[in-house]
C-alpha positions, 0 to 999 in steps of 0.5 A: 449400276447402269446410268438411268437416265442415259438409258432413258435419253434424258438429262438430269433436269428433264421434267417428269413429263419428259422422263414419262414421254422418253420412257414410253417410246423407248417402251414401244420400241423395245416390248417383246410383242413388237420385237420377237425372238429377240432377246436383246430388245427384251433385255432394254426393255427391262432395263428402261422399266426399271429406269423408269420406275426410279426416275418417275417416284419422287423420293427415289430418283431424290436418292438415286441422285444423291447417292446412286441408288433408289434406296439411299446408302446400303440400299435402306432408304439413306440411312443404312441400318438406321430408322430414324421414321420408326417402326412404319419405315422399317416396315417399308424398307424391308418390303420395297427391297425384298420387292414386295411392295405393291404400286407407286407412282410409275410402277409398271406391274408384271404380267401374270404367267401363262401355262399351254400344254402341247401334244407332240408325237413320240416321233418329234421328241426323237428328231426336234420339232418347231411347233407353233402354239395359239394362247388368249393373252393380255397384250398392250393396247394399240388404241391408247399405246397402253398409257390406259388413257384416251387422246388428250385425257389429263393424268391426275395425282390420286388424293387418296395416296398423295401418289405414293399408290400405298396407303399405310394400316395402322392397328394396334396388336398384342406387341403395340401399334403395327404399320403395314403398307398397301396397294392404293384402293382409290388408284389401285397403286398406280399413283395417278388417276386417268381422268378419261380412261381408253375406251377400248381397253377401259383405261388397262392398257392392255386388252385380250387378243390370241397370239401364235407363238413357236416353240423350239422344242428340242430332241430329247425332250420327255413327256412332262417337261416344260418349257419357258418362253420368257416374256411370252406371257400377259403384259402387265397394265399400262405399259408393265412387263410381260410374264412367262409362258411355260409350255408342257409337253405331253407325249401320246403313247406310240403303238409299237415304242414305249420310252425308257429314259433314252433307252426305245423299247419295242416288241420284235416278232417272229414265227415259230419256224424263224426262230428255230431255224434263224431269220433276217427280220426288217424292222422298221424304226423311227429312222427308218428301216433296220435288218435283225439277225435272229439266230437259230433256236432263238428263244421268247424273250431274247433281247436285241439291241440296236445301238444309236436307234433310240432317243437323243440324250438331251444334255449329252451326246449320242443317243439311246439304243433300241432294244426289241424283245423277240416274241415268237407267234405260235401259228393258230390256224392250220391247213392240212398240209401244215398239219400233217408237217407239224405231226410228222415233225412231232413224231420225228423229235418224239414229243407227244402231241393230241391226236386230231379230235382230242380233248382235254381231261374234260372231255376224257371225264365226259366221255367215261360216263358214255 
């Protein structure tokens, strides 16, 4: 286990308003609004919260002293699997390591997560794209350096919970009296009450501001992913730790690609004359532009692939292929050359084909009745 004080630059002797003053610069120092991008400073900041919340509670800085740690030996309080409190101790034992309890002296409380949804184009999936992203967050306050204190305003101990932040409930139930712990009402389990909370935060610590963030997305990724920006999300009161910011990805549908896992897919088309004598076709991928050999007689339907031209595999190497259907135009409109062409051609394969004015069965049921 890491030296608490050491982390925090304090002695064993220093007072709590010392342990409380060294904490809050090195919180400053090492918050991840102030340090971006910066994983290591994250980390301590963690660390000093931590280092904080241990040597600011009475009871467990008296066990991290004695035995080390914050619960006592084996973590429960100083007495191993024994209760000697009763069934309320148990209660509090389980909850505090399990890291459901609510408050306490010191106990600087997350921040919540926040989720963004980003919309990218097919073409940034493909290649990575840096994209900045704006969210309305909690942040910490400047004005009171997210204590939730004004200047000179006096830091009292709650009555309510004595400073524990927890008050317990007793009731009484089918198997006898039950005891169960929560958050201080009175100090909303903080442990203290600020006698003049910051006017501009109204004693949170923490206010309501945008801030940009840039999100590396990285090639490969698909519609409905999501990202996690750790410590991007609402910084929690009073100097507490920021949450996550998860972004998901939306990828708007492409007019001429349709994505396949890493596989691109996409319609190749030609004429009628083209696919039944061969052709050369330019296609233009996501890359750039890319040269089809369709060979004579090709039919409606073949597949083409063009190997490495479809989307980076995002936990591998390589990437995906390109496959394009060939989709063979029948011409609509005919001059009378093209035609009296197509009619001759007809004649000299032998298909039978309408003469010009020629209806369907319709027309020849109709023109019976003339």
């Amino acid at each position: 286990m890491a030296d608490f004080y050491g982390l925090l630059g304090v002695d064993r002797a220093a007072t709590p308003e010392q342990i409380k003053k060294a904490y809050r610069k090195l919180a400053r120092e090492n918050h991840p609004d102030a340090n971006p991008d910066d994983p290591a400073a994250e980390a301590r900041f963690k660390e000093v919260a931590e280092a904080y919340e241990v040597l600011s509670d009475t009871e467990k800085k008296a066990n991290y002293d004695r035995f080390g740690s914050a619960g006592g030996p084996q973590g429960f309080g100083g007495g191993g699997s024994n209760f000697g409190g009763g069934l309320g101790d148990l209660f509090d034992a389980f909850f505090t390591q399990s890291g459901f309890a609510q408050g306490g002296p010191g106990v600087s409380k997350q921040g919540s997560d926040l989720q963004y949804v980003a919309e990218l184009r097919l073409e940034e999936t493909v290649s990575g794209v840096a994209k900045d992203i704006s969210v309305r967050t909690a942040v910490s306050c400047d004005t009171c350096e997210a204590t939730g204190a004004a200047d000179g305003s006096e830091t009292l101990t709650c009555g309510e919970c004595n400073g524990h932040g927890q008050v317990r409930q007793v009731r009484q139930s089918i198997l006898g009296q039950m005891v169960t712990t929560a958050a201080c009402p009175t100090c909303n389990g903080e442990g203290e009450i600020i006698t003049s909370p910051c006017s501009e935060c109204a004693g949170e610590g923490r206010k309501i501001d945008e801030r940009t963030y840039t999100v590396d997305v990285p090639a490969g990724v698909s519609h409905g992913s999501t990202l996690r920006l750790t410590g991007r999300g609402a910084v929690g009161p009073r100097g507490g730790a920021p949450g996550d910011l998860y972004v998901e990805i939306q990828v708007r549908p492409h007019d001429v690609f349709v994505r396949d896992g890493d596989t691109l897919l996409a319609e190749l088309h030609v004429a009628m004359t083209q696919a039944t004598l061969g052709a050369l076709i330019d296609f233009d991928t996501i890359d750039g532009s890319v040269e089809v050999d369709v060979p004579a007689g090709s039919q409606a339907g073949k597949v083409f692939v063009v190997r490495g031209s479809g989307v980076p595999r995002l936990r591998g190497r390589g990437r995906g292929d390109l496959r394009l259907t060939l989709v063979v135009d029948t011409p609509t409109k005919l001059s009378e050359e093209e035609e009296a062409a197509f009619r001759q051609l007809a004649q000299l394969r032998g298909e039978e084909v309408k003469e010009p004015g020629e209806g369907g069965l319709f027309s020849k049921i109709k023109s019976a009745f003339h």
